[in-house]
C-alpha positions, 0 to 999 in steps of 0.5 A, spaced: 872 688 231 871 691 237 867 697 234 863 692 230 861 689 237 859 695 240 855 697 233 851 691 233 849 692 241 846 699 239 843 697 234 839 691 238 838 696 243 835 701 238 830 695 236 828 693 242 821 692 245 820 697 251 818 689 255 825 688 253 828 695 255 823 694 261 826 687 263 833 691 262 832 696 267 829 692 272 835 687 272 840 693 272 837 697 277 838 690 282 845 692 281 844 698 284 847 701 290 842 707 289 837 708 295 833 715 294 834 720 288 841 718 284 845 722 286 851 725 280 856 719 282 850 715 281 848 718 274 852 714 270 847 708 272 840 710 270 841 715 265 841 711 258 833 708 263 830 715 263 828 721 258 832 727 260 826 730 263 827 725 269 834 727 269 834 734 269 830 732 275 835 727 278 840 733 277 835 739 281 835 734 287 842 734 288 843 740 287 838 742 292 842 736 297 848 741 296 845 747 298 841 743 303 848 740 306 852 748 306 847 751 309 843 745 313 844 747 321 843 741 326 837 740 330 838 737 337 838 730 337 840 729 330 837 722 327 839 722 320 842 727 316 836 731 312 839 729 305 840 722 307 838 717 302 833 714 303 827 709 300 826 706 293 824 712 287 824 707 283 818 703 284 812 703 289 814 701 295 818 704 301 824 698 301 824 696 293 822 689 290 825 683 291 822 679 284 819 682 278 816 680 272 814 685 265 806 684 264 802 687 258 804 693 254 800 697 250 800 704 246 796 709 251 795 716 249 799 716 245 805 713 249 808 706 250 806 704 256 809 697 259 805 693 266 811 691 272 809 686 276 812 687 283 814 683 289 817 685 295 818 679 300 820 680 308 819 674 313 815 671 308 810 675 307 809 677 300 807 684 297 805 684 290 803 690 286 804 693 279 807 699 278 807 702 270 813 704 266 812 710 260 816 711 255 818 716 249 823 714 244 830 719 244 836 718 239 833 713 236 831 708 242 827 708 248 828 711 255 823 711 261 820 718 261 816 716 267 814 711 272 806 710 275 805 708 281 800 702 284 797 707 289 798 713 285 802 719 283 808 718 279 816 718 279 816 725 276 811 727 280 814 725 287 820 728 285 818 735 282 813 735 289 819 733 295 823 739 291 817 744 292 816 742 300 824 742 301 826 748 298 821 751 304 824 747 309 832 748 309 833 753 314 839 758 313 844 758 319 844 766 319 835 764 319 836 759 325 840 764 329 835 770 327 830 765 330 833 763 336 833 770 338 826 771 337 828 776 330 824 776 324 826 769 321 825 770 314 819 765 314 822 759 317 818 760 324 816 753 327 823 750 324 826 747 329 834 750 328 
């Protein structure tokens, strides 16, 4: 019976409308606990949302944020850990939405592309924009292979770019030391240790 259940719920979710699959995830993701990049424990969540290249994304974060927090050495007055997790990846907007509603979708070079329409609401102000889910099929079903954000830039994009400048900011323990007193420091000069 129970395997009966389960087959008609993948079988539905296999014929669903990516406005559908669209309107599941925005709902999913107000579940969500995450802020920033999912972490691995975090994965489980989003991975039936995103196609495997968002996913091997997500996995080179947090690979980087290990290696950042063995070798990470402490500048004076720390605030925030520089791994900390911060902000909203999953739309365009620094603290997430508060109301959503799925727009248009439509074929676009080649892909189906489905119009978000976003709201965040802070002290009665409203802000709206429309952010742009792109999906591919995988399996049979779809999956977000990107998001396009209202004022530019992608999902994809951010991460792939906060990777390339974060792997020339993570200074070494041995390098802050070499740089502290005055010794070559591998590149790393104008970091503060």
């Amino acid at each position: 019976m129970i395997i009966a259940i389960l087959s008609s719920l993948s079988a539905a979710r296999a014929d669903e409308a990516p406005s559908e699959f669209a309107r599941r995830f925005y709902v999913a993701h107000q579940t969500w606990p995450i802020r920033g990049v999912p972490t691995s424990e975090d994965e489980g969540l989003v991975s039936e949302f995103f196609g495997i290249e968002i996913i091997r994304a997500f996995r080179r974060v947090n690979e980087h944020r290990k290696l950042a927090a063995e070798r990470y050495v402490p500048p004076v007055n720390l605030m925030k850990q520089a791994w900390a997790h911060e902000g909203e990846v999953f739309c365009d907007n620094w603290e997430g939405f508060t109301h959503f509603s799925i727009g248009k979708s439509r074929i676009e070079e080649g892909s189906w592309i489905v119009e978000a329409h976003l709201e965040y609401v802070e002290r009665g102000e409203s802000y709206r924009w429309t952010d742009v889910l792109v999906f591919d099929r995988a399996a049979e079903k779809w999956v977000i292979s990107d998001i396009r954000y209202s004022r530019g830039g992608t999902l994809l994009t951010s991460i792939l770019e906060g990777l390339e400048t974060a792997g020339r900011e993570i200074p070494t323990t041995a390098a802050a030391q070499k740089s502290k007193t005055g010794e070559h420091d591998g590149g790393l000069k104008g970091l503060q240790p």
